[in-house]
mmCIF file of the N, C-alpha and C atoms, coordinates in Angstrom:
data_MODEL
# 
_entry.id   MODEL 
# 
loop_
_atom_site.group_PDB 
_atom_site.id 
_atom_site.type_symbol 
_atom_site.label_atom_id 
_atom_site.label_alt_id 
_atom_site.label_comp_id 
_atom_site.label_asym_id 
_atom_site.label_entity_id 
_atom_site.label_seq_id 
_atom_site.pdbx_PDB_ins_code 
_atom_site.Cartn_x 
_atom_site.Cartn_y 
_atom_site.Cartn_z 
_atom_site.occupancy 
_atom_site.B_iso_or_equiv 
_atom_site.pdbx_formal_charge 
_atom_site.auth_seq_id 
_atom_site.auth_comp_id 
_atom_site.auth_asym_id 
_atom_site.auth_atom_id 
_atom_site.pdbx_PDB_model_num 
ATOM 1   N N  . UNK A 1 1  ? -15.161 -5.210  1.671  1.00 0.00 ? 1  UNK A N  1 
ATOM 2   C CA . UNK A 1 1  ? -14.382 -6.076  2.535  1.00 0.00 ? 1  UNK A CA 1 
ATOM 3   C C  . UNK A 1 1  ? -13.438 -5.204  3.371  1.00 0.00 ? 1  UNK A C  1 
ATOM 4   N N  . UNK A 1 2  ? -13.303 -5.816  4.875  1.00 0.00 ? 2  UNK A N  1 
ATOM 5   C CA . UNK A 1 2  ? -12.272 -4.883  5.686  1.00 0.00 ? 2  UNK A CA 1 
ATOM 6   C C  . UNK A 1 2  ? -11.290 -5.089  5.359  1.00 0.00 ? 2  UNK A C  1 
ATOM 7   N N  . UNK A 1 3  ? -10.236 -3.934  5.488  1.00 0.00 ? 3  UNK A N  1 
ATOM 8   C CA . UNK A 1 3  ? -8.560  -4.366  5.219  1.00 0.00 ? 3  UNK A CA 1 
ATOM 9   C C  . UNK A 1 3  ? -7.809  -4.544  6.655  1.00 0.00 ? 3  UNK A C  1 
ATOM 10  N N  . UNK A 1 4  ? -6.758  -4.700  6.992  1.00 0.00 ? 4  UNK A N  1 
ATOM 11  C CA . UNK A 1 4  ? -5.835  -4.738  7.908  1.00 0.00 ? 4  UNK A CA 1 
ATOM 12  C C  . UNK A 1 4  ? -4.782  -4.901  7.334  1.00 0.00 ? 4  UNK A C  1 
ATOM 13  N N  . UNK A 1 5  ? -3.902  -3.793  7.867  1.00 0.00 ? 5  UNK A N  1 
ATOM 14  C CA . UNK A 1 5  ? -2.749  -3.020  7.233  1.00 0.00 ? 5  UNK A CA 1 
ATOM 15  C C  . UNK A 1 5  ? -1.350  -3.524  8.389  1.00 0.00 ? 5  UNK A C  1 
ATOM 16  N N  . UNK A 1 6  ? -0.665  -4.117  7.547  1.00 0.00 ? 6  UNK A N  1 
ATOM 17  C CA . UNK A 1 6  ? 0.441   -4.833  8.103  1.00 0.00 ? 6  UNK A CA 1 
ATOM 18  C C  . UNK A 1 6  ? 2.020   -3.983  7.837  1.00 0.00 ? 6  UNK A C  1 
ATOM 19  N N  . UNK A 1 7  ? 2.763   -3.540  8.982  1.00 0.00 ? 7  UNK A N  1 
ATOM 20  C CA . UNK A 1 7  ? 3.924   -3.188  8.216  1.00 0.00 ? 7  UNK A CA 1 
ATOM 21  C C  . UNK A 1 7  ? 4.908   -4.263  8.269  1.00 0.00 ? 7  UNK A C  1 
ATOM 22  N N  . UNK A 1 8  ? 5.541   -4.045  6.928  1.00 0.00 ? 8  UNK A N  1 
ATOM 23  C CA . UNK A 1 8  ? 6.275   -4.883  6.208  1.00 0.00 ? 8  UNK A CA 1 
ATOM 24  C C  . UNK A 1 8  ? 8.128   -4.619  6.536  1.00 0.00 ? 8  UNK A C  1 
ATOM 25  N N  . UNK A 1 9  ? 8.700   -5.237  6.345  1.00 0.00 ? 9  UNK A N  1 
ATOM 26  C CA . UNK A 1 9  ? 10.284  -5.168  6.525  1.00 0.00 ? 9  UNK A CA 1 
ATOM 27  C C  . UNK A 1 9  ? 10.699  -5.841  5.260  1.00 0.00 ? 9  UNK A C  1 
ATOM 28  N N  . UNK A 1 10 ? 11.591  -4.914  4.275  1.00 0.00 ? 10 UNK A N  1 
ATOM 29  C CA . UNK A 1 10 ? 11.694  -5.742  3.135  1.00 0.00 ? 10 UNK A CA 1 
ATOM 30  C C  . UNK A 1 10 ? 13.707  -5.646  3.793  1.00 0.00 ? 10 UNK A C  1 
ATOM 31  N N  . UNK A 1 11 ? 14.169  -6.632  3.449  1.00 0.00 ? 11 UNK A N  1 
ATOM 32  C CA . UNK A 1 11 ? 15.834  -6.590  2.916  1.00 0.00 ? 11 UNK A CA 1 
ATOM 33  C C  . UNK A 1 11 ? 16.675  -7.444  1.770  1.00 0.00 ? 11 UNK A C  1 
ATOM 34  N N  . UNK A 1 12 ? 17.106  -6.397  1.560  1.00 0.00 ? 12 UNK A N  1 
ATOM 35  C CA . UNK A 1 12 ? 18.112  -7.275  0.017  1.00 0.00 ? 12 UNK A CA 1 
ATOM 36  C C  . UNK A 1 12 ? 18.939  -7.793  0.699  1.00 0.00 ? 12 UNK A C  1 
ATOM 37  N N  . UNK A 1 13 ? 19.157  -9.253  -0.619 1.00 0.00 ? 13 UNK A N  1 
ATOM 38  C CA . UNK A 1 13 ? 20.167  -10.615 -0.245 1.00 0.00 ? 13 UNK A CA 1 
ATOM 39  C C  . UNK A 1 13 ? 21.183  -9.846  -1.223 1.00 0.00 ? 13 UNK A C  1 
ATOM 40  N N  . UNK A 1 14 ? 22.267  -10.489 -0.300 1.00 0.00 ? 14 UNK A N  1 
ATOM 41  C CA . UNK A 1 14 ? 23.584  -10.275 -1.588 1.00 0.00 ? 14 UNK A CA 1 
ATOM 42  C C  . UNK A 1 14 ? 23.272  -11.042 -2.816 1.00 0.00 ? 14 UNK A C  1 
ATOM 43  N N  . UNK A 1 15 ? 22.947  -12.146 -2.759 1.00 0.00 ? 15 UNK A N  1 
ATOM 44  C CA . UNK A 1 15 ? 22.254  -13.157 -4.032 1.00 0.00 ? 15 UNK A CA 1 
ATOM 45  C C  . UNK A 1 15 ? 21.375  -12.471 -4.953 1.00 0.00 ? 15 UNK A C  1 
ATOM 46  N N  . UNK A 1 16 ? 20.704  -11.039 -4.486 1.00 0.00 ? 16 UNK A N  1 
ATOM 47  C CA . UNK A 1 16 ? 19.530  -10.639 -5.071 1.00 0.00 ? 16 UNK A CA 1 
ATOM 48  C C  . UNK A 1 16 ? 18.614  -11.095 -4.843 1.00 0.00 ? 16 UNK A C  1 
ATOM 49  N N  . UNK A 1 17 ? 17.393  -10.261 -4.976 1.00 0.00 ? 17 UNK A N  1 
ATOM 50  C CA . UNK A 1 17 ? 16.259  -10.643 -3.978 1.00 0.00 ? 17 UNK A CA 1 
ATOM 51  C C  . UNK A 1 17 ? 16.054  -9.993  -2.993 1.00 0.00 ? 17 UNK A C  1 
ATOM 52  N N  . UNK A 1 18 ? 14.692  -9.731  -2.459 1.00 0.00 ? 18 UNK A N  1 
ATOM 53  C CA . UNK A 1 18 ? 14.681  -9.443  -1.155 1.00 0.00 ? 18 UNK A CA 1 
ATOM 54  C C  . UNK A 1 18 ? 13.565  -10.883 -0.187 1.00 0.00 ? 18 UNK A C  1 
ATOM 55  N N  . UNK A 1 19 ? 14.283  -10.327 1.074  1.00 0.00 ? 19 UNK A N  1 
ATOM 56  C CA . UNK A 1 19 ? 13.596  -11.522 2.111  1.00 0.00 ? 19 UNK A CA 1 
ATOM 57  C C  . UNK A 1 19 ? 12.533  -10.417 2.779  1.00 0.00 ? 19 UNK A C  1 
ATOM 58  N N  . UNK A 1 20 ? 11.438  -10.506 2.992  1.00 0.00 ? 20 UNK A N  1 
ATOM 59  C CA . UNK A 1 20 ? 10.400  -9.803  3.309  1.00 0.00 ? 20 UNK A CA 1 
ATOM 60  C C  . UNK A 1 20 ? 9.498   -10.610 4.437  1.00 0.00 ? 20 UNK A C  1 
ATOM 61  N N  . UNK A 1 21 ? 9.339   -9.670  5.401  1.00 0.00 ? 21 UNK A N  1 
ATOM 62  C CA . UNK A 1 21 ? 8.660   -10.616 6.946  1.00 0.00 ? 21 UNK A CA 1 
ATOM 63  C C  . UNK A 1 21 ? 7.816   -9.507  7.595  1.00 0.00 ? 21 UNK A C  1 
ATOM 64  N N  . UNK A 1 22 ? 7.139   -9.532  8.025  1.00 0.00 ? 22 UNK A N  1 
ATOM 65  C CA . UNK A 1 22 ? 5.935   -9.112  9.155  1.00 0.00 ? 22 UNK A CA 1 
ATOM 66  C C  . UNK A 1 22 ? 5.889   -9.783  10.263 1.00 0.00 ? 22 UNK A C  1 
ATOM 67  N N  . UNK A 1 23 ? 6.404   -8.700  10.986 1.00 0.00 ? 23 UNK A N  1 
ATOM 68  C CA . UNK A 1 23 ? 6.718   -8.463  12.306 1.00 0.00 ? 23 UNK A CA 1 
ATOM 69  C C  . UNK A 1 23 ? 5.639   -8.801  13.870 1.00 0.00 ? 23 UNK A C  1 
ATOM 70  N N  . UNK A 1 24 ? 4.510   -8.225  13.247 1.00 0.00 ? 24 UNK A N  1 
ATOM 71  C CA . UNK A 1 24 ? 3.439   -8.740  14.002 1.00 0.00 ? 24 UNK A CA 1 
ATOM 72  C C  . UNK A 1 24 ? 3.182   -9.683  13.607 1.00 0.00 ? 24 UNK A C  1 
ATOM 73  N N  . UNK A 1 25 ? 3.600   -10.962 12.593 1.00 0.00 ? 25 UNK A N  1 
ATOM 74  C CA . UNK A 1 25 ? 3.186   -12.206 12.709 1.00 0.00 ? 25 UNK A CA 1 
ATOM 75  C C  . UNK A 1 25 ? 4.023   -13.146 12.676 1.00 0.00 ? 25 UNK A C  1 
ATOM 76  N N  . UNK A 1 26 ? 4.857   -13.351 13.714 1.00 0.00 ? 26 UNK A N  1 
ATOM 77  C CA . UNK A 1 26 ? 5.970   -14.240 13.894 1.00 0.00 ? 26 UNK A CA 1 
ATOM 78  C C  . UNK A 1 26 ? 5.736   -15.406 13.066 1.00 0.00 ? 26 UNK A C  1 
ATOM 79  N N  . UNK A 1 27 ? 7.093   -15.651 12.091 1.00 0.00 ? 27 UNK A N  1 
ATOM 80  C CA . UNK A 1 27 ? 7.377   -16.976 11.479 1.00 0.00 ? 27 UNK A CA 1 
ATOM 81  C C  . UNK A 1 27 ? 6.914   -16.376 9.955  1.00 0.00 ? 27 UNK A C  1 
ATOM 82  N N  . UNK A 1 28 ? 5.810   -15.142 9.961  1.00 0.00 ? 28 UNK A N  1 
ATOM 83  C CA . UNK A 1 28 ? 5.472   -14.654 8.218  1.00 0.00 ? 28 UNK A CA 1 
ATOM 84  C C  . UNK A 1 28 ? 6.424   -14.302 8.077  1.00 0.00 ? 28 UNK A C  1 
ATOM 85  N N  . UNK A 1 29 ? 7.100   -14.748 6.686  1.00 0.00 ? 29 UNK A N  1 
ATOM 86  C CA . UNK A 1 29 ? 8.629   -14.502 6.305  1.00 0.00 ? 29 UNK A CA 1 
ATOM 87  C C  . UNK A 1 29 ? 8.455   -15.134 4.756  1.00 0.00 ? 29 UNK A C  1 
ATOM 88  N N  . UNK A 1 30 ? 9.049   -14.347 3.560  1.00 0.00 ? 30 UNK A N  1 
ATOM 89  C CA . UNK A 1 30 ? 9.175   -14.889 2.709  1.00 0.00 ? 30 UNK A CA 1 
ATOM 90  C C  . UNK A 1 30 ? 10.498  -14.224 1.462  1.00 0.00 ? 30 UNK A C  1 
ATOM 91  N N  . UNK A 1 31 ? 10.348  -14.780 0.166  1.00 0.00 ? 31 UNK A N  1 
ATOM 92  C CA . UNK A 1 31 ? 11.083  -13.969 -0.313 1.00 0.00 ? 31 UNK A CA 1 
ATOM 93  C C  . UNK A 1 31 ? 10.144  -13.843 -1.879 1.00 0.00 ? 31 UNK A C  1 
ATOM 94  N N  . UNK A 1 32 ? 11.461  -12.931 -2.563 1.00 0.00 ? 32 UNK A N  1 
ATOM 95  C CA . UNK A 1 32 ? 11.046  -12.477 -3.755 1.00 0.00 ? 32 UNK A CA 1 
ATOM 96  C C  . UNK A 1 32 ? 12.158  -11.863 -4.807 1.00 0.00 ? 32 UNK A C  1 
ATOM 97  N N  . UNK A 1 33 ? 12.077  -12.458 -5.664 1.00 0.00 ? 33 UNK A N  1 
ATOM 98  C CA . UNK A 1 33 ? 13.037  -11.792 -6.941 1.00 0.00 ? 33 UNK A CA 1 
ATOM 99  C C  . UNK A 1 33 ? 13.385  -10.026 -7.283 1.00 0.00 ? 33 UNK A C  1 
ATOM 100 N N  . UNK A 1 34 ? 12.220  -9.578  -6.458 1.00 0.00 ? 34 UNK A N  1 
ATOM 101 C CA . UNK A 1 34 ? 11.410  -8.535  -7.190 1.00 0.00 ? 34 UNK A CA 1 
ATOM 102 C C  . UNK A 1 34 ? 11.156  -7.411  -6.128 1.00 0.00 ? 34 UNK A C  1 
ATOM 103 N N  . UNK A 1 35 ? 11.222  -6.330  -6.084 1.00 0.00 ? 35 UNK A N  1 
ATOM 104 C CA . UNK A 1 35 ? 10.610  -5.184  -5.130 1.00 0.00 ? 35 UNK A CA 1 
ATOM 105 C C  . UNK A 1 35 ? 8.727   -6.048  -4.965 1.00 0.00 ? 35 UNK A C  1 
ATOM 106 N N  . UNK A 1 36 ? 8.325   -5.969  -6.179 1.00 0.00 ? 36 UNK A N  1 
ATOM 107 C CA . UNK A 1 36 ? 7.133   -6.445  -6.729 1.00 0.00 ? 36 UNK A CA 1 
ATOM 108 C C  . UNK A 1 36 ? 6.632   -7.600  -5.921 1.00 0.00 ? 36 UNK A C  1 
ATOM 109 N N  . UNK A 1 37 ? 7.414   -8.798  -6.588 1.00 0.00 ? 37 UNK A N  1 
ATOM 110 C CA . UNK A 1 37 ? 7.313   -10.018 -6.129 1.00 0.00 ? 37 UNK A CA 1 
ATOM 111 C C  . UNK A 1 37 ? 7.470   -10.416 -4.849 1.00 0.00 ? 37 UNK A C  1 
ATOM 112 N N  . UNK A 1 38 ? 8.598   -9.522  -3.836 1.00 0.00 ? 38 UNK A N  1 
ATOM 113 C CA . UNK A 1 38 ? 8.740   -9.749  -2.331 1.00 0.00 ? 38 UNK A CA 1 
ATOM 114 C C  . UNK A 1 38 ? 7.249   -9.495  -2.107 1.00 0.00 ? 38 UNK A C  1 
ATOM 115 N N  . UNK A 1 39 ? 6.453   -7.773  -2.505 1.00 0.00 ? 39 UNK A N  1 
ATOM 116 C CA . UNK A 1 39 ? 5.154   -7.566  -1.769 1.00 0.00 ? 39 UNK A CA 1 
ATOM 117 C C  . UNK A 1 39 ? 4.753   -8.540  -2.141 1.00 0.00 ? 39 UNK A C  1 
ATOM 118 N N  . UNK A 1 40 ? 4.097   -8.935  -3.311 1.00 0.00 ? 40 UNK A N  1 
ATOM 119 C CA . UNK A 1 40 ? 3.093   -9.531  -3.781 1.00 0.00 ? 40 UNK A CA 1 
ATOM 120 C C  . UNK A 1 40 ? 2.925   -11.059 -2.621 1.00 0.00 ? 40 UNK A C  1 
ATOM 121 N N  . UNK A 1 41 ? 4.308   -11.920 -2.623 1.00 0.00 ? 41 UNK A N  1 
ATOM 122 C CA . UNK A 1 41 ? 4.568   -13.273 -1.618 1.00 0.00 ? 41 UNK A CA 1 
ATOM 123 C C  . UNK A 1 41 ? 4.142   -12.667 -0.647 1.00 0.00 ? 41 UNK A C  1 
ATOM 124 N N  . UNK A 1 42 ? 4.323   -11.553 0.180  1.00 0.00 ? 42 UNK A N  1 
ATOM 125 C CA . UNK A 1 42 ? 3.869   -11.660 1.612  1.00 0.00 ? 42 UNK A CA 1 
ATOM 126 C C  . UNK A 1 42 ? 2.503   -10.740 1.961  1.00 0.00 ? 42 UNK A C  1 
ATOM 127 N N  . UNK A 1 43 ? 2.109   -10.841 1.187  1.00 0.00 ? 43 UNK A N  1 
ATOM 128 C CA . UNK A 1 43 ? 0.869   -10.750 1.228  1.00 0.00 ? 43 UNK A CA 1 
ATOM 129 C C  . UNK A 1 43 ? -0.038  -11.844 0.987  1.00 0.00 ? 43 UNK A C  1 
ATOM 130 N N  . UNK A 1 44 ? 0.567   -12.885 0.370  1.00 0.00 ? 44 UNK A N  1 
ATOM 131 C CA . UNK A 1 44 ? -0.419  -14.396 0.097  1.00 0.00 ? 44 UNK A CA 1 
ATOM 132 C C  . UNK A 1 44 ? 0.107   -14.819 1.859  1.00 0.00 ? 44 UNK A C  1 
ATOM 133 N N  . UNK A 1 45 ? 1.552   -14.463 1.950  1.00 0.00 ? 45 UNK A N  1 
ATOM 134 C CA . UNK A 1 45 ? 1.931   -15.200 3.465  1.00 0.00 ? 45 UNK A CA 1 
ATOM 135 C C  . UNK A 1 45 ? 0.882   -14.732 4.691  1.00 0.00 ? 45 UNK A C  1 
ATOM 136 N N  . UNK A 1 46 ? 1.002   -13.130 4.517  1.00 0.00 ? 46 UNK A N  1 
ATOM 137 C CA . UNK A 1 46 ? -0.050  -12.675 5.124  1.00 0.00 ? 46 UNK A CA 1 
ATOM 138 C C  . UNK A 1 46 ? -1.672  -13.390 5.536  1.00 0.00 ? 46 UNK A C  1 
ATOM 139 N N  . UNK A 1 47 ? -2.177  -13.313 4.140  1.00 0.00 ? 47 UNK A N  1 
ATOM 140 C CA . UNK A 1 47 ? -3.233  -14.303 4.003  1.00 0.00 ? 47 UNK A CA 1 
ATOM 141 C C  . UNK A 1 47 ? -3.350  -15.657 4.766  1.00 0.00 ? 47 UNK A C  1 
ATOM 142 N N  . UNK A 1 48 ? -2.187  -16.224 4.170  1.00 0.00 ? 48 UNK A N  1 
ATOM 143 C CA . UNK A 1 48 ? -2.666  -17.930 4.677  1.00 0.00 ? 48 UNK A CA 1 
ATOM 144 C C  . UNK A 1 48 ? -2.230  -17.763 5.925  1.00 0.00 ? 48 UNK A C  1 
ATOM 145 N N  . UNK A 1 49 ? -1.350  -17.357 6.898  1.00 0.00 ? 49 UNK A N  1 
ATOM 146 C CA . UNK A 1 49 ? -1.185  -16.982 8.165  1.00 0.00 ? 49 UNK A CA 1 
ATOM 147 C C  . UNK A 1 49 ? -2.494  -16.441 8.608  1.00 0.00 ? 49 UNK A C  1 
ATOM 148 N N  . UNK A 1 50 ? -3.433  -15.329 8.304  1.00 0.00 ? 50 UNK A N  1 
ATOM 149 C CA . UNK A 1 50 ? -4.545  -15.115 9.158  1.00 0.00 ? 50 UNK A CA 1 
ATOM 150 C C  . UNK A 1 50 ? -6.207  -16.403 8.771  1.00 0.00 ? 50 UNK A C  1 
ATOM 151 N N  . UNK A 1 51 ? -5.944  -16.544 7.729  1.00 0.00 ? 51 UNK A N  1 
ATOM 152 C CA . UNK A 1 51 ? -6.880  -17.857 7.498  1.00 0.00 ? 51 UNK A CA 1 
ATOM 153 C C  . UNK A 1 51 ? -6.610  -19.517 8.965  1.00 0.00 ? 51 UNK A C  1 
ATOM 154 N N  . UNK A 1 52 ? -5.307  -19.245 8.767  1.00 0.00 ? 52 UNK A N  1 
ATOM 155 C CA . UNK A 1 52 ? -4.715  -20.634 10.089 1.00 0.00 ? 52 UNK A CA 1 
ATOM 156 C C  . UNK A 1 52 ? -5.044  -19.725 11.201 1.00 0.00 ? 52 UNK A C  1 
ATOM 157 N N  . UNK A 1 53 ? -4.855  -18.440 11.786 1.00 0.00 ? 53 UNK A N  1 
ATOM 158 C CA . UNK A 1 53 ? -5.132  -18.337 13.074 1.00 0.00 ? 53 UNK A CA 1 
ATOM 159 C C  . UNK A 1 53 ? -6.924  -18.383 13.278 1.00 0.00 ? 53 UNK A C  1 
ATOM 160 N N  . UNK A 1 54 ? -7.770  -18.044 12.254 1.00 0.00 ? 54 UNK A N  1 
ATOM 161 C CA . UNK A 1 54 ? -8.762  -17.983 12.244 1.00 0.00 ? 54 UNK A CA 1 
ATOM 162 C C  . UNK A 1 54 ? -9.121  -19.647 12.116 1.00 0.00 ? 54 UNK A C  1 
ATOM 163 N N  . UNK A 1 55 ? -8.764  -20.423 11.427 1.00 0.00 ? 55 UNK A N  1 
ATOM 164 C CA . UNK A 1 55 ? -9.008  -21.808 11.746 1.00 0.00 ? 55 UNK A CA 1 
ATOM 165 C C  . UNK A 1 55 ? -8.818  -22.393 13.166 1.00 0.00 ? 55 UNK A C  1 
ATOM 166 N N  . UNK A 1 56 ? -7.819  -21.922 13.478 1.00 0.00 ? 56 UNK A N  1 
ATOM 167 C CA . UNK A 1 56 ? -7.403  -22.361 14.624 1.00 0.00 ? 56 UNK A CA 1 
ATOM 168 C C  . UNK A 1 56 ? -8.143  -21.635 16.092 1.00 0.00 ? 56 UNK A C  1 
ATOM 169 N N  . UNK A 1 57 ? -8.952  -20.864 15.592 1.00 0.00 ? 57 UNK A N  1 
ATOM 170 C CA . UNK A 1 57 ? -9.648  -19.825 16.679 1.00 0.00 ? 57 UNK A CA 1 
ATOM 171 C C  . UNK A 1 57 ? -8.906  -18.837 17.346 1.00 0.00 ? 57 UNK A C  1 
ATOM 172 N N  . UNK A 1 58 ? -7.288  -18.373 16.772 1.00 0.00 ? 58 UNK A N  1 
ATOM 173 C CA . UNK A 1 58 ? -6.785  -17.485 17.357 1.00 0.00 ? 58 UNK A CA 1 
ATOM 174 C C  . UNK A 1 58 ? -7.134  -16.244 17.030 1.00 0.00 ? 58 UNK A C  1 
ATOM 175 N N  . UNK A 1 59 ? -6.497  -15.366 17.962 1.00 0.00 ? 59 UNK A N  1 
ATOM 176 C CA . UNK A 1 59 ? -7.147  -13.821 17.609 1.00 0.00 ? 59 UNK A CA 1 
ATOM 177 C C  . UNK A 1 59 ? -6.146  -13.135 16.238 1.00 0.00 ? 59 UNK A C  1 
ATOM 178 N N  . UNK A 1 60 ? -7.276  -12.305 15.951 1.00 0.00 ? 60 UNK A N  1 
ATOM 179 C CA . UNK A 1 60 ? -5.907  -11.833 14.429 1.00 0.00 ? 60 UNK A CA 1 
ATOM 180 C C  . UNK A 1 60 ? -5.070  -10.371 14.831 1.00 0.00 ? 60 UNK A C  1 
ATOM 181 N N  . UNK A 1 61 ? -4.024  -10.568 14.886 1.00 0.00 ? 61 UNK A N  1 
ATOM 182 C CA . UNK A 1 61 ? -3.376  -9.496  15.610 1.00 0.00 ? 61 UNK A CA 1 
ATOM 183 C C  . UNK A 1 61 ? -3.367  -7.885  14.544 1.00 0.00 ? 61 UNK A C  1 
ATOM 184 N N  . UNK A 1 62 ? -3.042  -6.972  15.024 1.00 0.00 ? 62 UNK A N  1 
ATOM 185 C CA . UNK A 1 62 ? -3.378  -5.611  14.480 1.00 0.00 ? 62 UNK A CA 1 
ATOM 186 C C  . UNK A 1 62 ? -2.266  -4.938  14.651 1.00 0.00 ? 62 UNK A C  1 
ATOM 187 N N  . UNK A 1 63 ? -1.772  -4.571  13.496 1.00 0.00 ? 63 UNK A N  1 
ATOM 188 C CA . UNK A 1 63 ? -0.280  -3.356  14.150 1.00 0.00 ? 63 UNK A CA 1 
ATOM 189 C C  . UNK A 1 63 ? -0.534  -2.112  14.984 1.00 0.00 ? 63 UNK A C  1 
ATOM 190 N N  . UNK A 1 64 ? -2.302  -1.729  14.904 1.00 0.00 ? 64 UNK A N  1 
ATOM 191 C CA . UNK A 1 64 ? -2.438  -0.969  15.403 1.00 0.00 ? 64 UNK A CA 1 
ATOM 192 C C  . UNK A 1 64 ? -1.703  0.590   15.316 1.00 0.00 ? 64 UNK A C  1 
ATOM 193 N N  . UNK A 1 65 ? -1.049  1.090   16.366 1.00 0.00 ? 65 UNK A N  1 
ATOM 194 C CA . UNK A 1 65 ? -0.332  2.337   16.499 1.00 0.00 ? 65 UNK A CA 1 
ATOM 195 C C  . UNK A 1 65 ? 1.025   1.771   16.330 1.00 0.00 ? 65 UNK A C  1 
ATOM 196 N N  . UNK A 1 66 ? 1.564   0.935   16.002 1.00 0.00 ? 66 UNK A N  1 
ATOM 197 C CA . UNK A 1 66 ? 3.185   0.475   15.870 1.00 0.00 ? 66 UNK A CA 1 
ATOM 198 C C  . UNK A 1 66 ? 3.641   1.073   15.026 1.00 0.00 ? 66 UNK A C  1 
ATOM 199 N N  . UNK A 1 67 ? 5.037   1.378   14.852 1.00 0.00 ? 67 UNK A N  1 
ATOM 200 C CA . UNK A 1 67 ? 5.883   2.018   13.692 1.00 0.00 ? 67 UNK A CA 1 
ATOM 201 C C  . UNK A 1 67 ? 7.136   1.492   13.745 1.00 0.00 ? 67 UNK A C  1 
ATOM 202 N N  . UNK A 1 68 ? 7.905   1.906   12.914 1.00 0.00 ? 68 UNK A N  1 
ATOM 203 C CA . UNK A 1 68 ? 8.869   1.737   13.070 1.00 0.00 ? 68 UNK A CA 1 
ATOM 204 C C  . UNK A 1 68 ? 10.034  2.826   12.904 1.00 0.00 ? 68 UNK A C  1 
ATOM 205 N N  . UNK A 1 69 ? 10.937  2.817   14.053 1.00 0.00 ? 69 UNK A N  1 
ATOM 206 C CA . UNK A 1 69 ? 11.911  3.899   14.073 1.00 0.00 ? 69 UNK A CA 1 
ATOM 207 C C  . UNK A 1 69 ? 13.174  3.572   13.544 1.00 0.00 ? 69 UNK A C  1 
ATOM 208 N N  . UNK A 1 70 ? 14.411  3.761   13.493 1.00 0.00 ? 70 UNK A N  1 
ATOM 209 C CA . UNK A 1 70 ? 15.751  3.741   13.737 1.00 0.00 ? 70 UNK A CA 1 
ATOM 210 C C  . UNK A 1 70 ? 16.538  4.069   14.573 1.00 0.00 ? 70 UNK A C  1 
ATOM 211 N N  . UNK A 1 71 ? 17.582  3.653   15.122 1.00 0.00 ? 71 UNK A N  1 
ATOM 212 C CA . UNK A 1 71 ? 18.565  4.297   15.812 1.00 0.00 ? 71 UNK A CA 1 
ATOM 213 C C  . UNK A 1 71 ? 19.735  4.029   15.668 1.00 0.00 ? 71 UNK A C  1 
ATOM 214 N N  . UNK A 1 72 ? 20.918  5.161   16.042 1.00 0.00 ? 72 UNK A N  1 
ATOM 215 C CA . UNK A 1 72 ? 22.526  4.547   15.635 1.00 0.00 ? 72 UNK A CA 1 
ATOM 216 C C  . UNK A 1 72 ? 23.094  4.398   16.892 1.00 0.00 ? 72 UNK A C  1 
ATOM 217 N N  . UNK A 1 73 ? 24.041  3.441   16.855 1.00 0.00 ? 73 UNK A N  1 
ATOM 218 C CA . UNK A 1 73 ? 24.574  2.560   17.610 1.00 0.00 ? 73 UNK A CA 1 
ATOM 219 C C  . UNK A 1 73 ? 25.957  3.081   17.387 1.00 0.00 ? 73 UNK A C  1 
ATOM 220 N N  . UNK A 1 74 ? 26.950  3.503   18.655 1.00 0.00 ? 74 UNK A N  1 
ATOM 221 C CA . UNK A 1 74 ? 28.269  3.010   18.042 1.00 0.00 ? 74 UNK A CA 1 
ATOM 222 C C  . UNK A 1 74 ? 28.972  1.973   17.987 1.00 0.00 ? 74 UNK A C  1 
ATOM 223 N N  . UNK A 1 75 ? 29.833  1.863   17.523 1.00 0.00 ? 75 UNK A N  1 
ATOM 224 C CA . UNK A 1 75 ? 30.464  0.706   16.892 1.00 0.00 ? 75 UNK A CA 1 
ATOM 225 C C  . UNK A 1 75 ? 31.552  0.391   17.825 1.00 0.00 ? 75 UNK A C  1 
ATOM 226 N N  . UNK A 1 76 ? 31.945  -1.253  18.845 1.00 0.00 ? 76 UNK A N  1 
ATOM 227 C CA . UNK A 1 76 ? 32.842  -1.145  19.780 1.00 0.00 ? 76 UNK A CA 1 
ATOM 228 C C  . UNK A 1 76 ? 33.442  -2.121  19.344 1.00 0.00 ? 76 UNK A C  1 
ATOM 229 N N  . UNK A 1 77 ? 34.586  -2.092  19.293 1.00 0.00 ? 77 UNK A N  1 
ATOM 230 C CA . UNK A 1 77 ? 35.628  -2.965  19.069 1.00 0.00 ? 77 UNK A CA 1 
ATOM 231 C C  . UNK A 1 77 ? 35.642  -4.619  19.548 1.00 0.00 ? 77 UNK A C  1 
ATOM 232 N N  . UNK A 1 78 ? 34.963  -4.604  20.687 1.00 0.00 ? 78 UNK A N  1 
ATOM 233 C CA . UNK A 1 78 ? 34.764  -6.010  20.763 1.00 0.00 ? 78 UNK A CA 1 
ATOM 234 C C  . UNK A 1 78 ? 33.235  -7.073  20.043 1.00 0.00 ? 78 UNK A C  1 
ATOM 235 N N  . UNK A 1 79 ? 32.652  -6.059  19.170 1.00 0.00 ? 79 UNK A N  1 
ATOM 236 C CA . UNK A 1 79 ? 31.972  -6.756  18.077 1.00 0.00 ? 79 UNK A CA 1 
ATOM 237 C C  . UNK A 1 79 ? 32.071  -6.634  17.119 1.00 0.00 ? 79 UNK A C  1 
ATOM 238 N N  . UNK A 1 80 ? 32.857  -5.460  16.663 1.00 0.00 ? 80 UNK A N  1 
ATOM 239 C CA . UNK A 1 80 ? 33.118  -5.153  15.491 1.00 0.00 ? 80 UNK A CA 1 
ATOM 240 C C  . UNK A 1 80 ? 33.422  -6.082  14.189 1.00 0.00 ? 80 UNK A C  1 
# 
């Protein structure tokens, strides 16, 4: 079976937990108790998100060459 390789964005809640979303598929968003459990949920999210675009006859999108970088920002007093 083919794979398609999604990058992931995990972040911790102050509550504990992390909220975990994929970026190339607007609205895939979920959470998880767990380092574990965040992957494990968004990867079923993953799933049932490309099963509906494929129902729906949409195209299944590909991260392709995407990455992700960082950058620092300074900090200005009127948002601070």
């Amino acid at each position: 079976m083919e794979k398609i390789r999604y990058n992931i964005v995990l972040r911790p809640e102050k509550e504990g937990g992390f909220t975990v979303m994929a970026p190339s598929l607007p609205g895939c968003i979920t959470y998880g108790r767990t380092l574990q459990e965040a992957k494990e949920m968004i990867a079923d999210a993953i799933k049932g998100y490309l099963i509906s675009l494929k129902k729906h006859k949409q195209p299944i999108p590909n991260d392709g060459e995407s990455f992700f970088a960082s950058i620092d920002v300074k900090k200005s007093l009127t948002y601070a």
